[in-house]
VOSE-132545 format. One line per field, with one value per residue (C-alpha): residue in one letter; chain; y, z, x. Coordinates in steps of 0.25 Angstrom, whole numbers. Each point is the difference from the previous one (the first is absolute). Example, Ala and Ser with C-alpha at 12.3 -4.5 7.8 and 13.67 -1.06 7.14 Angstrom:
// VOSE-132545
aa = c(A, S)
ch = c(A, A)
yy = c(-18, 14)
zz = c(31, -2)
xx = c(49, 6)
END
This chain:
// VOSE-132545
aa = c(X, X, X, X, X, X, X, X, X, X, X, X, X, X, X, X, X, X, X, X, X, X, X, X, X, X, X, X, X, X, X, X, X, X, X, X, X, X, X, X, X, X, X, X, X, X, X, X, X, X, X, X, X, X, X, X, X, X, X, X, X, X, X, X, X, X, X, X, X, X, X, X, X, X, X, X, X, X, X, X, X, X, X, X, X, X, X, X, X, X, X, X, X, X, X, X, X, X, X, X, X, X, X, X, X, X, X, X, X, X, X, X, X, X, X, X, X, X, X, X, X, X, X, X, X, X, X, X, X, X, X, X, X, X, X, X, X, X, X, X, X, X, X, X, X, X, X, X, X, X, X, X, X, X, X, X, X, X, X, X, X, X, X, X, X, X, X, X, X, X, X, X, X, X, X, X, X, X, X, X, X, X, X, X, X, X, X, X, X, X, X, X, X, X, X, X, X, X, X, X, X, X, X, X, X, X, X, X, X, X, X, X, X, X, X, X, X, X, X, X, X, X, X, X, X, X, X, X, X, X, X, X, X, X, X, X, X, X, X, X, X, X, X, X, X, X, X, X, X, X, X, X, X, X, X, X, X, X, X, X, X, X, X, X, X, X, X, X, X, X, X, X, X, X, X, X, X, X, X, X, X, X, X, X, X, X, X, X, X, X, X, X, X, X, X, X, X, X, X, X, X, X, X, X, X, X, X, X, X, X, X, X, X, X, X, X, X, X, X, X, X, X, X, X, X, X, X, X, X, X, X, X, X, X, X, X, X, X, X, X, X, X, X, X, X, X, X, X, X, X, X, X, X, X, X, X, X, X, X, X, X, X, X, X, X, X, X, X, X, X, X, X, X, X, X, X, X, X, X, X, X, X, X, X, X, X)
ch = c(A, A, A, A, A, A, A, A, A, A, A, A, A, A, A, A, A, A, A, A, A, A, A, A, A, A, A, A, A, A, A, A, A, A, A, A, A, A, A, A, A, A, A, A, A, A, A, A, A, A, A, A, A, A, A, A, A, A, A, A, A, A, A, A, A, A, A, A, A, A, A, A, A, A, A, A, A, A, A, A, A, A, A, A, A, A, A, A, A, A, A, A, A, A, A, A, A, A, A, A, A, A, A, A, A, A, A, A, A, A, A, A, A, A, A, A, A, A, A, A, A, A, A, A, A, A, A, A, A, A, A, A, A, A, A, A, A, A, A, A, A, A, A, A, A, A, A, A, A, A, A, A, A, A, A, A, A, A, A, A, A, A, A, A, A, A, A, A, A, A, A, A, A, A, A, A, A, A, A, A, A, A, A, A, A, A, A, A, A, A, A, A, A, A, A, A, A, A, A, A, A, A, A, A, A, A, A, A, A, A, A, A, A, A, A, A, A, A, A, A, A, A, A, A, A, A, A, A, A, A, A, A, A, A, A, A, A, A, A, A, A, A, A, A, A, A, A, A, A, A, A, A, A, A, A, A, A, A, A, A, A, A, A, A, A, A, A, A, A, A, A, A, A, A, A, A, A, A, A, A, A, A, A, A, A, A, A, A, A, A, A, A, A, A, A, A, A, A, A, A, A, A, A, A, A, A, A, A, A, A, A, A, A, A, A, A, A, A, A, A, A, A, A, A, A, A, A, A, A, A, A, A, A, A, A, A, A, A, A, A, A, A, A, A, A, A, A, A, A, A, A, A, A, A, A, A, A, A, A, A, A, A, A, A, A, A, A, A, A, A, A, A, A, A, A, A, A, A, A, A, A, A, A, A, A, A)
yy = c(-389, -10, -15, -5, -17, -6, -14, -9, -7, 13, 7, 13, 11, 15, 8, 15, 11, 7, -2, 6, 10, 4, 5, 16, 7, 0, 15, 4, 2, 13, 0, -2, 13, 3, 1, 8, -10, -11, -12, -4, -12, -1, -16, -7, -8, -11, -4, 5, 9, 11, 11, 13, -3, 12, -6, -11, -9, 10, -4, 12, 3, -4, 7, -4, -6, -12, -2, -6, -12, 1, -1, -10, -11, 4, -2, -16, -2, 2, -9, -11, 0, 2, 15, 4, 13, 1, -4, 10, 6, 8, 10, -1, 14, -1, 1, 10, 8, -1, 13, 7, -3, -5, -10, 7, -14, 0, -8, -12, 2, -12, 4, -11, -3, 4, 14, -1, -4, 12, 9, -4, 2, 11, 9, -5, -3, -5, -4, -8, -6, -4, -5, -9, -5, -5, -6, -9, -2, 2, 11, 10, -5, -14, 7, 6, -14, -5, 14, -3, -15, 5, 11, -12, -8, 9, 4, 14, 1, 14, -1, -2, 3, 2, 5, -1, 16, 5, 9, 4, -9, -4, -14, 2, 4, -5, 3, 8, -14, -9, 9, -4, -13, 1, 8, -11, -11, 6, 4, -13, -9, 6, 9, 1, 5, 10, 6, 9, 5, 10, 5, 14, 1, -8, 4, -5, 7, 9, 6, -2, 0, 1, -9, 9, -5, 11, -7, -7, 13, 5, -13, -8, -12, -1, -10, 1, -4, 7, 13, 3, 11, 4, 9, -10, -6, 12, -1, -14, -6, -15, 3, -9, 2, -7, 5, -7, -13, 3, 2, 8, 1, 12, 2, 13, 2, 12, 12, 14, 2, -8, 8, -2, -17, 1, 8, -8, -13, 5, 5, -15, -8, 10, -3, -15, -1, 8, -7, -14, -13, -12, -11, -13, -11, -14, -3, -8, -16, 2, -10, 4, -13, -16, -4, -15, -10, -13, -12, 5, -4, 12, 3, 16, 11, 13, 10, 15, 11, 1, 14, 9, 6, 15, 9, 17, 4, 14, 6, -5, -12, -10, -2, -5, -10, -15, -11, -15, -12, -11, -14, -9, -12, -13, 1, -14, -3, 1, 16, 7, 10, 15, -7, 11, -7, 11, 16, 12, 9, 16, 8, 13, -2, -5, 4, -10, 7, -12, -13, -10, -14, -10, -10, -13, 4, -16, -11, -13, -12, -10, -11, -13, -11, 1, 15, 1, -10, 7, 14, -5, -4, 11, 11, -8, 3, 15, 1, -5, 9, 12)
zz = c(388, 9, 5, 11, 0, 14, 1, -11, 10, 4, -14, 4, -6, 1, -11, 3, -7, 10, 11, 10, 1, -14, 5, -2, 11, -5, -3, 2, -12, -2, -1, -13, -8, 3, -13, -6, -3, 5, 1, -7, 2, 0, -5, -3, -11, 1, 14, 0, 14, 0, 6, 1, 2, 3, -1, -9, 1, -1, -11, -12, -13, -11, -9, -12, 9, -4, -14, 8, 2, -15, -5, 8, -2, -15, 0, 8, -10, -11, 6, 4, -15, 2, -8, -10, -1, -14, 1, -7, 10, -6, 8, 5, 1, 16, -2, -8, 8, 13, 6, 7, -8, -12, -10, -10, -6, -11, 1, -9, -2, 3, 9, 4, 14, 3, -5, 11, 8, -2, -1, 15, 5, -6, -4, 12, -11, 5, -14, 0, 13, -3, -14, 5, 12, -11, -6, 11, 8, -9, 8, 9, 11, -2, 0, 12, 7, -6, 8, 12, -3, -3, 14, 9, -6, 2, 14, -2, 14, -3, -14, -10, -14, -8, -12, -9, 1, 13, -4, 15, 6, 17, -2, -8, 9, 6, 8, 0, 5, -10, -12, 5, 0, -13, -6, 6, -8, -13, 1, 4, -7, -15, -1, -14, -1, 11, -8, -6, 12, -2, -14, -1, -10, -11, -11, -8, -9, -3, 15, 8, 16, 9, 14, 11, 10, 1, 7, -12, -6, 14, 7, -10, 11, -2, -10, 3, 3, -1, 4, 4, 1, 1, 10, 9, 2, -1, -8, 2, -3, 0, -2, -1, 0, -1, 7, 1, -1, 10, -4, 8, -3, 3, -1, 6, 1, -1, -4, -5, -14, -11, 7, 12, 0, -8, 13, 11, -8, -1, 14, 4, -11, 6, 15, -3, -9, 11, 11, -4, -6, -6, -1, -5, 8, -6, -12, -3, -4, 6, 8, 15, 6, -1, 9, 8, -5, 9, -7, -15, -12, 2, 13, -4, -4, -7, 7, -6, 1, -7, -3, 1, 13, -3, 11, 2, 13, 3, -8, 7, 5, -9, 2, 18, -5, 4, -6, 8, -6, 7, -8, 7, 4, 1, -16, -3, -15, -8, -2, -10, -8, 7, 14, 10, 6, 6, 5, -3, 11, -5, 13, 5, 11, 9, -8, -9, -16, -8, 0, -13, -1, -7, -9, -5, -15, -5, 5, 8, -1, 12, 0, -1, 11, 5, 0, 8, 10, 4, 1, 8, 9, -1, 1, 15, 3, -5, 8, 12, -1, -7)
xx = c(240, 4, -4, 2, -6, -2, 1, -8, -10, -7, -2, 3, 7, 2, 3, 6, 0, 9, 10, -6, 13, -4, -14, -3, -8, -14, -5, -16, -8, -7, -15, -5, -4, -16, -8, -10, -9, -11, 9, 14, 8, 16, 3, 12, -2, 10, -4, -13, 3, -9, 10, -12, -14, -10, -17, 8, -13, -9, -10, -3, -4, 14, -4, 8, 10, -12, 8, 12, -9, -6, 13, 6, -12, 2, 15, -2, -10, 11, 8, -8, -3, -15, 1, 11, 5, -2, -16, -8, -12, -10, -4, -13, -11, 2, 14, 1, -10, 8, 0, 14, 14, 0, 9, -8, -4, -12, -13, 1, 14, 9, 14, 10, -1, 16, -6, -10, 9, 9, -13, -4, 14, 6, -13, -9, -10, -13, -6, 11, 0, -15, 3, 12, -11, -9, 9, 5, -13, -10, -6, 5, -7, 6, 13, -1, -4, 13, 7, -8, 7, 14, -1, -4, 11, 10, -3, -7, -8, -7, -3, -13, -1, -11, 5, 12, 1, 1, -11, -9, -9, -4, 6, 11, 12, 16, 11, 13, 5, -8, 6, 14, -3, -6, 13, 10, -7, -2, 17, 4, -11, 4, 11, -1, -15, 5, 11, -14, -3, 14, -6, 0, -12, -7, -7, -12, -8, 9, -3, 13, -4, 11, 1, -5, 10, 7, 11, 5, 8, 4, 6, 8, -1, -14, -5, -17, -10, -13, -9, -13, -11, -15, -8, -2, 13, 9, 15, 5, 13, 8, 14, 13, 13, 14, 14, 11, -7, -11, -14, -11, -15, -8, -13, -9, -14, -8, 8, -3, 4, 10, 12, -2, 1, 11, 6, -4, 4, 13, 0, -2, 10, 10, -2, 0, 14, 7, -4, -3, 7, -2, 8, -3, 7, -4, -7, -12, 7, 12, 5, 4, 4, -4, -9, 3, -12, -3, -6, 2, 5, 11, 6, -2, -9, 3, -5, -4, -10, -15, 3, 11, 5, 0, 0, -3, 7, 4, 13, 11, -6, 2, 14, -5, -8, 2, -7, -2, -3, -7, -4, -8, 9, -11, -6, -4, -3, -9, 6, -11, 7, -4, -3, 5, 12, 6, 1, 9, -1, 5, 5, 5, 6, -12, -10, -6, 0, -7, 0, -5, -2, 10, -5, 5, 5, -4, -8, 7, -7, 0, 12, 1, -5, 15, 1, -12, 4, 14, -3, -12, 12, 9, -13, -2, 13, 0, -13, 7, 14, -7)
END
């Protein structure tokens, strides 16, 4: 990578990741595979790119593709400290009476909520998945107010939970495209909790229940997340998968049978690693240059990005990229730390790739009386010649 700098009163600089000599002619990218199913959505995880989208908005019943959302409120609750994993719930008689796939938890019995945890992840266990609801909200409906909450929060458009199960009802439904979302922030939010969604089985009394994603044993660069059927829905399946440092999310709708969203899953994760890139240029908090301040207590800003630049472009792409950077030339202090001060401009060639804000790393308070007054002066000049 290099870095050209252009003269210091105009801020600017361009970062290429290539000499244009260097550039590859660009090749067409095939058509993405046509699934047998109802909607799917091909995502990159570390940019967030979705990279296949077919109905990806369109809203449907989860099934228990639902338990993602269970799981995920559960695990920030751990860590917020409101819940520990070692609490004791006692399994109340509507849990233990939840109809469809079963942890095979007993009524009155007491189970650590890590156990419930893994029963609602690896087994699919409705009981479980009402239990642990209890045990955070009190109620099952309270709960799915705080999953109603967590959706909003996190951007889910076509979603609406009613339960922590997934189990039919007319509004309780989501997206292809929500689920992705969904995915990406439970992998990225707590990695440790997401290392469970790549257990093979669990066993509790003394009934040992494998993980029905079948992808698990047939794709050793798949590492979870979670499937989902009932009659209503069809076979639905979030998968995620890691090669070579690139992560993909997959998640399909609305399929005919256990095998065949294994297939189509893999047909998609297999389109997107052969085709696609991602590379992540800048990371969040580094600094990318210092930005000239007017009237402050320093005469300079560091300047970085809020989050990282990471970009999905077509294989081969990557490497005809080029980056500018423009910083605003007039900032007078006070400077609060995270005010946009700035833009990074991602090109190929013409075409405008992405662009992101750059912030002020720290906060610059106004300079003294002195200060103030010459760069007053030497701003009226700058206007002037600039």
């Amino acid at each position: 990578m290099k870095i050209f700098s252009f003269a210091p009163c105009l801020l600017v600089s361009v970062l290429s990741f290539v000499t244009p000599a260097a550039m590859a002619v660009e090749q067409a990218i095939p058509a993405p595979p046509q699934l047998a199913a109802k909607s799917y959505v091909l995502m990159d995880a570390a940019s967030g790119k979705v990279l296949v989208d077919n109905n990806g908005d369109e809203r449907l019943p989860p099934a228990s593709l639902t338990k993602l959302m269970t799981a995920y409120i559960a695990t920030l609750e751990i860590n917020r400290g409101q819940i520990s994993e070692q609490d004791l719930v006692t399994v109340s008689e509507k849990a233990w009476r939840t109809g469809g796939s079963r942890m095979f938890i007993q009524v009155g019995s007491q189970v650590t909520v890590d156990d419930l945890l893994h029963g609602v992840i690896i087994q699919s266990g409705n009981d479980a998945s009402v239990a642990l609801a209890e045990h955070i909200a009190g109620s099952e409906e309270s709960f799915a107010e705080m999953m109603n909450q967590s959706a909003t929060r996190l951007g889910l458009q076509n979603t609406h939970f009613r339960n922590a199960t997934g189990l039919p009802d007319p509004e309780h439904y989501s997206s292809a495209h929500d689920m992705a979302k969904l995915a990406r922030a439970i992998i990225y939010q707590d990695p440790e909790h997401y290392a469970v969604y790549a257990q093979k089985e669990f066993l509790w009394n003394n009934i040992k229940q494998p993980n029905r994603n079948l992808l698990l044993w047939r794709d050793k660069s798949v590492d979870g997340l979670k499937t989902g059927h009932t009659d209503e829905a069809g076979y639905c399946l979030v998968a995620s998968a890691v090669r070579d440092g690139q992560r993909l999310i997959s998640v399909v709708f609305g399929t005919s049978s256990e095998e065949a969203r294994s297939a189509e899953t893999q047909k998609l994760l297999t389109y997107g690693f052969r085709f696609f890139e991602t590379e992540t240029f800048y990371k969040r908090g580094d600094e990318l240059a210092k930005a000239k301040i007017w009237k402050g207590e320093q005469g300079e800003v560091k300047a970085g990005l809020a989050e990282d630049l990471t970009l999905t472009v077509p294989r081969g792409q990557g490497k005809n990229l080029k980056a500018s950077m423009s910083l605003d030339p007039t900032l007078v202090a006070p400077i609060e730390q995270g005010q946009v001060i700035g833009v990074v401009e991602v090109r190929n060639g013409e075409e405008l790739v992405h662009s992101a804000d750059l912030i002020a790393m720290q906060s610059v308070a106004e300079g003294g009386i002195f200060r103030q007054l010459w760069d007053s002066i030497r701003l009226f000049f700058y206007g002037l010649f600039n």
